[in-house]
N, C-alpha and C positions, 0 to 999 in steps of 0.2 A: 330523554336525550341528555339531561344535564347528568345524571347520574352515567351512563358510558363515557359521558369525557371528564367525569373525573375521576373515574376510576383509569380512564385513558392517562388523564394527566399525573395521575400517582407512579402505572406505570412507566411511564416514559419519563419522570423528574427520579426514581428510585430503579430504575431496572435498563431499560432500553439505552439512555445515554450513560449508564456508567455501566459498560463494556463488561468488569468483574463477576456482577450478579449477575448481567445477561446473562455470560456464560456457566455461572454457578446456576442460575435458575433451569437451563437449557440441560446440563447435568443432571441435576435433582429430577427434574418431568422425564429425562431418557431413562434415567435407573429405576424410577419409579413406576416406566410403564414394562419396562421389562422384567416388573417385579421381585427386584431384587428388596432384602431388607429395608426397611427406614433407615437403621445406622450407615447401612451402606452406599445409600442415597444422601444420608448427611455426610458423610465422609468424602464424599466425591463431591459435592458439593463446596466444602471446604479447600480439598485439594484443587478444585478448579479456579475457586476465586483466590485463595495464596498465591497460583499460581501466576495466574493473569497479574494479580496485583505485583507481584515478581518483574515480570516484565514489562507492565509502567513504569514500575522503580526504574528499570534499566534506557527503558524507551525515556524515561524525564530527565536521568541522569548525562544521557547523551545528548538531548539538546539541550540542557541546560548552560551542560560544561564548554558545548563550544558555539552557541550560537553569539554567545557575545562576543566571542572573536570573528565572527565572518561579518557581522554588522557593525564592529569596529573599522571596517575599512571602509566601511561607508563615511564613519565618523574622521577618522585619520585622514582621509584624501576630500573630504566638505562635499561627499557626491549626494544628490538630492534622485534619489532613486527610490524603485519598487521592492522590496520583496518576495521572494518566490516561494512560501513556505503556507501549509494550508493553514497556520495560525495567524498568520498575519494576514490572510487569505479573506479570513473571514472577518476578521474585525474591518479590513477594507469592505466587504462585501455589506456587510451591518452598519458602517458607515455612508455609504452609497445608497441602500432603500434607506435609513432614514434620511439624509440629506434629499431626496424627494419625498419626502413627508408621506411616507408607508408606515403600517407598523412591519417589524423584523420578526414581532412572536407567531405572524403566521405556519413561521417554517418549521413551528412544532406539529401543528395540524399536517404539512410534510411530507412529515415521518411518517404520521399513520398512515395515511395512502399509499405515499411509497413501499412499507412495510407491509401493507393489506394485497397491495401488488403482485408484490413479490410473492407473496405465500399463497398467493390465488393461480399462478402463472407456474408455483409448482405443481398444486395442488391437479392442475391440467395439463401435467406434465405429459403425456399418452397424445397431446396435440402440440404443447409448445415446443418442446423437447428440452426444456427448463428441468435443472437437477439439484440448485445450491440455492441456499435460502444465506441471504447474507444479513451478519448479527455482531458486524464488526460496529459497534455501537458510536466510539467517539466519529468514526470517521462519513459516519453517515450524519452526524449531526455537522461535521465541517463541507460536506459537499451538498448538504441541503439549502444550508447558507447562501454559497456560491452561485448553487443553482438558482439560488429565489432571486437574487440579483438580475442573474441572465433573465429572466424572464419576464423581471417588471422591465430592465432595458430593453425590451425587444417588442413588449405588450404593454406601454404606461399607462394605458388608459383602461387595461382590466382590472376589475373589480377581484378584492380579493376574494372571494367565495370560487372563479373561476382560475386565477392564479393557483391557489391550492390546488386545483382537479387538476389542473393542466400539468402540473411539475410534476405532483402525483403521480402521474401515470407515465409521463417521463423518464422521473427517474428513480421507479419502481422496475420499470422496464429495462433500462442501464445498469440496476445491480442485479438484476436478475440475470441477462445475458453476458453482461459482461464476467462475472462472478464463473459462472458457466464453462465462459470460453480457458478457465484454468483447470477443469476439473483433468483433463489429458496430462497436462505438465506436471500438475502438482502431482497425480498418483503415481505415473514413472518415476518422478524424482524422490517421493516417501514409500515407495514399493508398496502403494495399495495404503495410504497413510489413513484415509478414509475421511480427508478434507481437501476444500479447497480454497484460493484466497478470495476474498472481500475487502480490496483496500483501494489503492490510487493508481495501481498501475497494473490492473489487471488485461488490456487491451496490450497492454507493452509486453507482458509476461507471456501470451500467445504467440506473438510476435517475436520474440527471443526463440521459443522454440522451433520455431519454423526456419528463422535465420541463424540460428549458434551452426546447428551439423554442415549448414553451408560455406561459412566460417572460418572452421577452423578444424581439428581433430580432436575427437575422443579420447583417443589413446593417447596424448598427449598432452593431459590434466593436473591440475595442482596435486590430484592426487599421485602420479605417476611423476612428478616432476624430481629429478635426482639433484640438490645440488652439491656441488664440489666442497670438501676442503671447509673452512670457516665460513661459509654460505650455507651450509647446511643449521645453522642454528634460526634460519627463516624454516627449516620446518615445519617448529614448532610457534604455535598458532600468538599463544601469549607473546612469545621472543620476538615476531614478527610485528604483529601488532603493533609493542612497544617502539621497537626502531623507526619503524616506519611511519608512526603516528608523530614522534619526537621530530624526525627531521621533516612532516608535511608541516605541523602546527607550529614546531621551531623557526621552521621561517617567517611564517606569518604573521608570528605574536613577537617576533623580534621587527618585521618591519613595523609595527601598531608601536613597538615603544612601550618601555618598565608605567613611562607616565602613566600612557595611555591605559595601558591595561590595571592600573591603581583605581582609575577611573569610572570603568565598565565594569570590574570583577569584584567585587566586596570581600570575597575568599582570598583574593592575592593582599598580605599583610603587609607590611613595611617593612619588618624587619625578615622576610622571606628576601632571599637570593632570588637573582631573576631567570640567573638556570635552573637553579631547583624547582623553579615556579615553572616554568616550561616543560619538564620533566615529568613535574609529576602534572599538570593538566593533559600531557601526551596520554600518558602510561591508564588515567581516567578510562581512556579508548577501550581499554585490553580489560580494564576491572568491568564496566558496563558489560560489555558484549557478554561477557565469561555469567554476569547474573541474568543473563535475555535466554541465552540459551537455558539453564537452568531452570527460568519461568516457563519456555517455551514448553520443556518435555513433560512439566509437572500437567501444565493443563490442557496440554493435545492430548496425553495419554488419556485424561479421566473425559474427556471431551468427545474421542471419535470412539472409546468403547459404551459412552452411555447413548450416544445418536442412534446406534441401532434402534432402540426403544421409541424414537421419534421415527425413525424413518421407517421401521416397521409398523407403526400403528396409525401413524399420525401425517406421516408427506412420505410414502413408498417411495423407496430408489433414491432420496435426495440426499445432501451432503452438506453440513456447515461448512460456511466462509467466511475466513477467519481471519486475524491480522497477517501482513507479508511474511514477518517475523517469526511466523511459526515454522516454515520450511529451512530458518540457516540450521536448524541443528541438522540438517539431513546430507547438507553437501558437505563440502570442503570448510574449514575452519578459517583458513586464509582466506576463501572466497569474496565472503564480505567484505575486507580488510581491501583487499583489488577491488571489487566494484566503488569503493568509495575512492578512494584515488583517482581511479581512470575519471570515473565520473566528475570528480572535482578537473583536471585536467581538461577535458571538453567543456565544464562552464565555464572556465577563468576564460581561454581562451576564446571562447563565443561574448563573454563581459568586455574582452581588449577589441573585439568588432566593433562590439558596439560605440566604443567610446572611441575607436580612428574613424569608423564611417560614421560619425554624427548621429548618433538614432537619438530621433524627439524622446526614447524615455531608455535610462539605466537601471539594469537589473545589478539587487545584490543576492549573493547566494544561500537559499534558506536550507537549513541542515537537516530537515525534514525532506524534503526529496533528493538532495545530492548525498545522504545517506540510505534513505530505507528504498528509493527507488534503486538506485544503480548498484545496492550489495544484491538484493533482488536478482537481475539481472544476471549478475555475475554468476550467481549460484547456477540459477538453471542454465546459462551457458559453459559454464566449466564442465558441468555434465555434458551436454552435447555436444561441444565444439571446445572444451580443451582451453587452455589458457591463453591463446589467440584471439576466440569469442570474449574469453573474459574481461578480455582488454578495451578488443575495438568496442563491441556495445554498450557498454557504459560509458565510454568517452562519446561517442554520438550522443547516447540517451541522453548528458549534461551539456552539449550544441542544443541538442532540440529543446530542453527544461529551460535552456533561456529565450533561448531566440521564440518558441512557441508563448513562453511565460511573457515577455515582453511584447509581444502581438495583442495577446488578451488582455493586459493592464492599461494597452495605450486604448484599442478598438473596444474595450468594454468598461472605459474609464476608469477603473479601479487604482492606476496607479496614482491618482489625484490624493488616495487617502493613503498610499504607502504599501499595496502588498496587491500578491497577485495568489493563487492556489496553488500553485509552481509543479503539484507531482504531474507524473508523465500523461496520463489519462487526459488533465485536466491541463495539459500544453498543445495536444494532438487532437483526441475527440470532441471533446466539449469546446474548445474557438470553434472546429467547425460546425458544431451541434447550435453554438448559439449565431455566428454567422448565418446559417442556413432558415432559422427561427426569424433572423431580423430581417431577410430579403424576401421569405419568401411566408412569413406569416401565419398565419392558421396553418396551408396546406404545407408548408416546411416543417411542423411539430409533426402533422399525419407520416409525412415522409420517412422523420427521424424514426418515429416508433416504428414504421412496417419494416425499413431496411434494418433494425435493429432484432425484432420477432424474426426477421428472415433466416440471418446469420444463426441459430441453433441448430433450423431445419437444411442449410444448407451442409453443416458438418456431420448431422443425423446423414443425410442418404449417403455420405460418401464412408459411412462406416456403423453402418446399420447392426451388423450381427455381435460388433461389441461396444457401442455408444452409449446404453445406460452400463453393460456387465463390466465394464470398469471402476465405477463407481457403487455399483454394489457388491462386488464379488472380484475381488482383485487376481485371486489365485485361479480363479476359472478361465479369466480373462489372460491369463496366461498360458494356461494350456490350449485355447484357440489360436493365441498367437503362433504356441507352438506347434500345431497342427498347420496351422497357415506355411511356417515353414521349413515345415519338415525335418525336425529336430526335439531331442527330448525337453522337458521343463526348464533344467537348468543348463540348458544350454542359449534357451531361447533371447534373443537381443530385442530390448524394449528401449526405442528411441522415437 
């Protein structure tokens, strides 16, 4: 036994929680079962961990550059508030089991289960009707966190040995199905990309699709959008970006004050100008995004052509889920750019509720979900509801990140140590998932899991003839479509 967990524990401190080799590892075992050369299994290899490391670079650089400005107005205005960001998420969460004298290292033990879960739920896939093995590494070790929280709040008196089994299967269950519930969205919107996501707001992302075409219009999308005259230099993605990030961040780092921002930013120099320092921390926005996409295409590519090798030998029919981030390169360039907007807009405004109706606790806004949740969002509704969806759902989706975020920090105490987990998932399903655990005990955990097993099988029967052939075989999966109605390949509408 001791020898499985430390070999457990080498891979999970070396492979599982750093997301990179995951995916270079996951690489390397697909091209090697598909027996391609060694070089070429190292090569891809290579290309998939550059890649992903690509886009941390960009994923760190973006919250880097502006999370001390959104928690500067915590600072600027003396507000004693939560965070909504899963990094601050978790050190609340790790603050909270030990503040009851728990230890926090069980939620390595977790993972295994969670992960053994999951791969067992595909592996019986022909009953679950589970397709996506999620391998999104950091973000499993931030919701395992959270989770272990809810669970000693709801169960203080179990012993860890049962805590592990219990979340384990939980929330092994939660990435399985939820992970799942994107495999439709995602392969419409990557034409057959041959992934799907694994992150924080994968319950919202189903949910987008089903309300964007109701919405709003297709044919009247960022891509189709004409504008007039000197508006048309928003076309282009970088030009846009830059204005538009100048005058969101401009205001805001000019309300915080040159002081302030000397203060919080160690990058902002003295003898820098405080325009130019605005400027150029805007313009950050347009240089991040432009290396994320860049990362993105490097390691989806070498990522959904080596999974065949996995999913043919090793989990039939299944799909990697992946960071959110993988799908901006597929929509609209500006997509992003509006879902973070809109999104900031519905949580300011839901932060001004809080603070005219008195709420016992204040949210500040974490840059982790009011960006990678709400550009998300955007993406998959510009596709099917046009720049209308793109708008409203993200300004909702940033009402619900607080007002849901602020429910859970007050009802599951977290905001006592300063954060909450704030993405969408974890504002919607999980308050009620751990609500339901605390009223209704044992038989509320039974609950969670059956009605969560359910949801796979209830979207199997209402689309039986192409529920797995979409994810193994995209192109076949459209000539049913087209058959379905009555029209040749390329003409067929997939929404």
């Amino acid at each position: 036994m001791e020898i499985v967990l430390s070999v457990w524990e080498f891979f999970q401190n070396n492979i599982l929680t750093k997301p990179q080799f995951f995916i270079g590892f996951i690489v390397f075992v697909g091209y090697a079962l598909l027996k391609k050369p060694i070089y070429e299994c190292i090569a891809g290899f290579i290309k998939a961990v550059v890649g992903y490391m690509i886009l941390m670079v960009a994923s760190s650089g973006l919250v880097g550059n502006f999370r001390p400005v959104l928690a500067g107005l915590k600072d600027r205005f003396d507000l004693s508030a939560a965070v909504i960001d899963p990094y601050f998420g978790q050190a609340a969460a790790q603050m909270s089991v030990e503040h009851i004298g728990r230890s926090f290292s069980m939620m390595m033990m977790v993972l295994l289960i969670a992960f053994a879960i999951n791969i067992l739920l595909v592996m019986l896939r022909r009953y679950t009707k589970i397709r996506t093995l999620f391998i999104t590494g950091h973000v499993m070790v931030q919701q395992s966190s959270t989770a272990l929280w809810l669970v000693l709040f709801c169960f203080p008196e179990l012993q860890d040995p049962g805590v592990v089994l219990m979340l384990g299967v939980l929330l092994g269950t939660y990435w399985s199905v939820a992970s799942n519930l994107t495999v439709e969205p995602v392969a419409k919107l990557t034409e057959g990309g041959g992934f799907a996501t694994g992150h924080q707001q994968m319950f919202g992302i189903f949910l987008v699709s089903k309300l964007a075409k109701k919405i709003g219009n297709p044919q009247k999308s960022l891509e189709n959008l004409k504008l007039p005259g000197f508006l048309s230099i928003f076309n282009e993605n970088v030009v846009a970006t830059g204005i538009l990030m100048t005058f969101f961040f401009g205001a805001i780092i000019s309300i915080l004050g040159a002081d302030l921002m000397h203060q919080i930013d160690k990058g902002f120099s003295e003898k820098q100008n405080f325009v130019f320092y605005i400027v150029e921390k805007s313009f950050n926005f347009a240089v991040y995004l432009t290396i994320l996409q860049l990362g993105v295409r490097m390691f989806v590519s070498e990522l959904t052509n080596s999974f065949q090798g996995i999913s043919e030998k090793l989990l039939p029919g299944s799909v990697p889920a992946v960071d959110c981030a993988a799908t901006y390169g597929f929509g609209h360039p500006n997509a992003v750019t509006f879902g973070f907007l809109f999104g900031a807009f519905g949580q300011f405004l839901a932060i001004i509720g809080l603070i005219v109706f008195e709420s016992p606790i204040l949210i500040i806004s974490g840059f982790v979900p009011l960006f990678f949740d709400n550009a998300t969002f955007a993406v998959f509704a510009n596709r099917l509801g046009g720049v209308r969806a793109a708008a409203i759902i993200p300004f909702f989706s940033g009402m619900i990140q607080v007002l849901g975020g602020g429910f859970a920090a007050y009802y599951f105490t977290t905001g006592m140590f300063g954060g909450w987990h704030g993405n969408f998932d974890w504002d919607t399903i999980w308050p009620f998932i751990g609500v339901i655990m605390n009223n209704f005990q044992y038989v509320g955990v039974a609950v969670v899991v059956i009605i969560l097993l359910t949801i796979p099988q209830i979207i199997y029967r209402r689309n039986k003839d192409t529920y797995f052939l979409i994810a193994e075989d995209f192109d076949e999966y459209k000539e049913v479509m087209a058959k379905k109605q009555g029209v040749p390949v390329d003409k067929v509408v997939i929404d």
